[in-house]
KEBAFI-771880 format. One record per residue (C-alpha): residue in one letter; x, y, z. Coordinates in steps of 0.5 Angstrom, whole numbers, plus 500, padded with zeros to 3 digits. Layout:
// residues N
 residu   u   v   w
      A   X   Y   Z
...
***
This chain:
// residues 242
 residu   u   v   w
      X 760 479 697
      X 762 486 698
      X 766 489 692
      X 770 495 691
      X 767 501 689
      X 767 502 682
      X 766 510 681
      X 773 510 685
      X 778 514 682
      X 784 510 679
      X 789 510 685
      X 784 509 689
      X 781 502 687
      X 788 500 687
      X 790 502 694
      X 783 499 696
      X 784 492 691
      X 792 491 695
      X 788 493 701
      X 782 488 699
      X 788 482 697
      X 792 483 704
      X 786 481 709
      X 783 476 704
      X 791 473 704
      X 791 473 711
      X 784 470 713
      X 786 464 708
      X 781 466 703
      X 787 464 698
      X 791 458 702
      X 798 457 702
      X 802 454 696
      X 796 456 692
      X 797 459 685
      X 793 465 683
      X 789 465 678
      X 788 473 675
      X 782 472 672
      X 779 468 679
      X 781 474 683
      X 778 479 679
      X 772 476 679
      X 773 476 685
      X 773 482 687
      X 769 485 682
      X 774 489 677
      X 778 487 671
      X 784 483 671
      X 789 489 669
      X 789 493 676
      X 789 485 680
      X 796 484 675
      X 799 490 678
      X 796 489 685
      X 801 481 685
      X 806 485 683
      X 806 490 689
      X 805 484 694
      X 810 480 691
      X 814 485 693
      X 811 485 701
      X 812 478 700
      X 805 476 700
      X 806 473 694
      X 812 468 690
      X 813 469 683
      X 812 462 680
      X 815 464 672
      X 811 464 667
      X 804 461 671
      X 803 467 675
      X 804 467 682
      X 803 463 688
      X 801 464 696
      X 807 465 701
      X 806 461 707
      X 807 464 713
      X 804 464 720
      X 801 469 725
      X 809 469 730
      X 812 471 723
      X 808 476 722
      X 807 479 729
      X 815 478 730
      X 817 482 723
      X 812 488 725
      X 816 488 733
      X 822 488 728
      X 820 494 724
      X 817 498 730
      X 824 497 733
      X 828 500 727
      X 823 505 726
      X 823 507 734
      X 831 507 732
      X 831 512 727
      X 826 517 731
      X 830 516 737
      X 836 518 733
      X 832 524 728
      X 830 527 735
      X 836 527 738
      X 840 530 730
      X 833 535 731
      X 828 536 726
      X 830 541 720
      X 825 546 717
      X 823 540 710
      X 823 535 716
      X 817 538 720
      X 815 541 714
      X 813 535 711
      X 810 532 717
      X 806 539 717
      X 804 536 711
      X 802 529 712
      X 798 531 719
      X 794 536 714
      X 793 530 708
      X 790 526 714
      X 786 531 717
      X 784 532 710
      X 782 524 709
      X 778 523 716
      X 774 530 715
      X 768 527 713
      X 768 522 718
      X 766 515 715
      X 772 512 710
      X 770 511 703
      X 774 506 699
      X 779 511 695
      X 780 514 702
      X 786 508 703
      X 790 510 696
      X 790 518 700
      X 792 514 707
      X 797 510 705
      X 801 514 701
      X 802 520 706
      X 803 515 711
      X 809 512 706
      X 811 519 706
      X 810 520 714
      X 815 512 715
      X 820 515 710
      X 822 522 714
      X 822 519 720
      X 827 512 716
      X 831 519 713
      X 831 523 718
      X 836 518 722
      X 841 520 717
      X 843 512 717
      X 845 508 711
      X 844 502 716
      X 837 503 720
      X 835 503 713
      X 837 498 709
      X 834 493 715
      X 827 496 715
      X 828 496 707
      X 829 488 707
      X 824 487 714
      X 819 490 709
      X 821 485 705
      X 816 480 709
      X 809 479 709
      X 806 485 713
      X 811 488 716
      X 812 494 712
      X 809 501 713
      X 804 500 708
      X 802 493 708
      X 794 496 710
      X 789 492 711
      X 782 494 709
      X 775 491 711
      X 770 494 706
      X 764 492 710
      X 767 496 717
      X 768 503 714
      X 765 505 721
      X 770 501 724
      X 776 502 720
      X 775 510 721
      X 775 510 727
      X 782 506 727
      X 786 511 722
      X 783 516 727
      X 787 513 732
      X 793 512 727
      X 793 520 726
      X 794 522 733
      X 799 517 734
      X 803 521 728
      X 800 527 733
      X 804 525 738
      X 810 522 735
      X 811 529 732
      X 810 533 738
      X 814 528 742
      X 820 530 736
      X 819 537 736
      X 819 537 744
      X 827 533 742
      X 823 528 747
      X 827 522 745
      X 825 516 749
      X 818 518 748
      X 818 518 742
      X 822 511 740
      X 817 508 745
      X 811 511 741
      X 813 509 734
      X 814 502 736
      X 807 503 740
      X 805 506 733
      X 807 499 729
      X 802 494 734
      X 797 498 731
      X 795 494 725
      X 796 487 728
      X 794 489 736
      X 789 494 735
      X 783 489 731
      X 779 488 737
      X 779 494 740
      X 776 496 734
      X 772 490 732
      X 775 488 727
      X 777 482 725
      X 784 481 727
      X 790 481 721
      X 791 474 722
      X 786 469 725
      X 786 462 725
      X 785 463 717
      X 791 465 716
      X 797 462 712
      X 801 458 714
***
C-alpha cells in the first residue's frame, strides 16, 4: 500500500492526507454508512490519528462525511449523478460570476491576485513531477484563484449558492482528489488546470465574457471528466458510494 510521504512538511501531509481520503471515499474503499474509525485510517494511511481527526472535520464539511455524535463520524452516501450534477452546478455559478467580474472589469488587486496565483502555480509545476506536499500549495491558490472570481461578481446571492453547493460531496473548488502512485499522471492534469487559469484570466483582462463563463464552466468537468484522458482512474467509478 502506497503511504504518504512522512518527510512532508505539516500543510503538506494534511492537503495530500484529505486529498488521499477523498478518492479512497469515492472508490468505495470506505462504503456508504459506514462509521470510521480514526485509528483504522490512520493506520491506514500510514500517519497519526491527530491530522486524520482533522482531516474528518474538513470533509464533514465537503459532505463527504456525517457527524454520528460521540461515535465519530459516518460515509455519506451518494452516487456518481449527484456528484457530477452538483459540479455542473458549480461550474454554472462559478461561469456567472466570471461573466459578471468581466463585465464590472478586473480592478488593480483583482488582477494582482491572479498575477499571483498563476505565478504560485507556475512555481508547484516548476520541477515537472508533483511530490506530495505540492497538492497543500495547489489547493490553496486554487482557493485563493475560485474566490476572486466568487468575489469579483460582486453578488451576495451567486455566493451564498456556491457556499451551500460546496457544501456536497465533491462539488467544491478544493475537494482535489490525488492518487499518490500517478504523480506523472496527476502532473500532467494540474498542468492542464494551470492553462485554464491562463486563459480564464486572458479571456477577462480582454472583457471577453462569453468566453470566459464557457471557459470556467469547462474548467469545473476537470476533476470529474478529465480522468481518462490522463489515465487516471475516475473520481467515481462503479466503487463509489452510494
Amino acid at each position: 500500500m502506497e503511504t504518504l510521504n512522512p518527510e512532508a512538511g505539516a500543510d503538506g501531509r494534511a492537503g495530500s492526507l484529505v486529498a488521499q481520503l477523498r478518492r479512497w471515499l469515492a472508490e468505495g474503499r470506505y462504503p456508504a454508512g459506514s462509521r470510521l474509525a480514526e485509528e483504522t485510517v490512520a493506520q491506514d494511511l500510514g500517519v497519526s490519528r491527530t491530522p486524520v481527526r482533522l482531516a474528518f472535520r474538513t470533509l464533514a464539511q465537503e459532505g463527504l462525511l456525517e457527524s454520528a455524535g460521540k461515535r465519530g463520524f459516518v460515509v455519506r452516501a451518494f452516487s456518481a449523478d449527484d456528484v457530477r450534477c452538483a459540479v455542473e452546478v458549480r461550474g454554472v455559478l462559478e461561469g456567472l460570476a466570471a461573466r459578471r467580474l468581466c463585465e464590472r472589469g478586473v480592478d488593480t488587486a483583482t488582477r494582482a491576485l491572479f498575477e499571483q496565483c498563476l505565478a504560485d502555480g507556475d512555481a508547484v509545476l516548476a520541477r515537472g513531477r508533483l511530490q506530495a506536499d505540492d497538492v497543500a500549495c495547489w489547493s490553496a491558490l486554487n482557493a485563493r484563484f475560485h474566490d476572486a472570481l466568487v468575489a469579483g461578481a460582486g453578488s451576495r446571492v451567486v455566493a451564498d449558492a456556491i457556499a451551500r453547493n460546496d457544501h456536497l460531496p465533491f462539488a467544491s473548488a478544493g475537494s482535489i482528489t490525488f492518487e499518490v502512485d500517478a504523480l506523472e499522471r496527476e502532473t500532467t492534469k494540474l498542468q492542464v488546470a494551470q492553462l485554464q487559469h491562463r486563459l480564464i484570466v486572458d479571456a477577462l483582462l480582454a472583457r471577453e465574457s462569453a468566453r470566459v463563463e464557457a471557459l470556467v464552466r469547462e474548467h469545473a468537468l476537470i476533476g470529474v471528466r478529465y480522468a481518462p484522458i490522463f489515465g487516471l482512474r475516475p473520481v467515481l467509478d462503479s466503487g463509489a458510494a452510494r
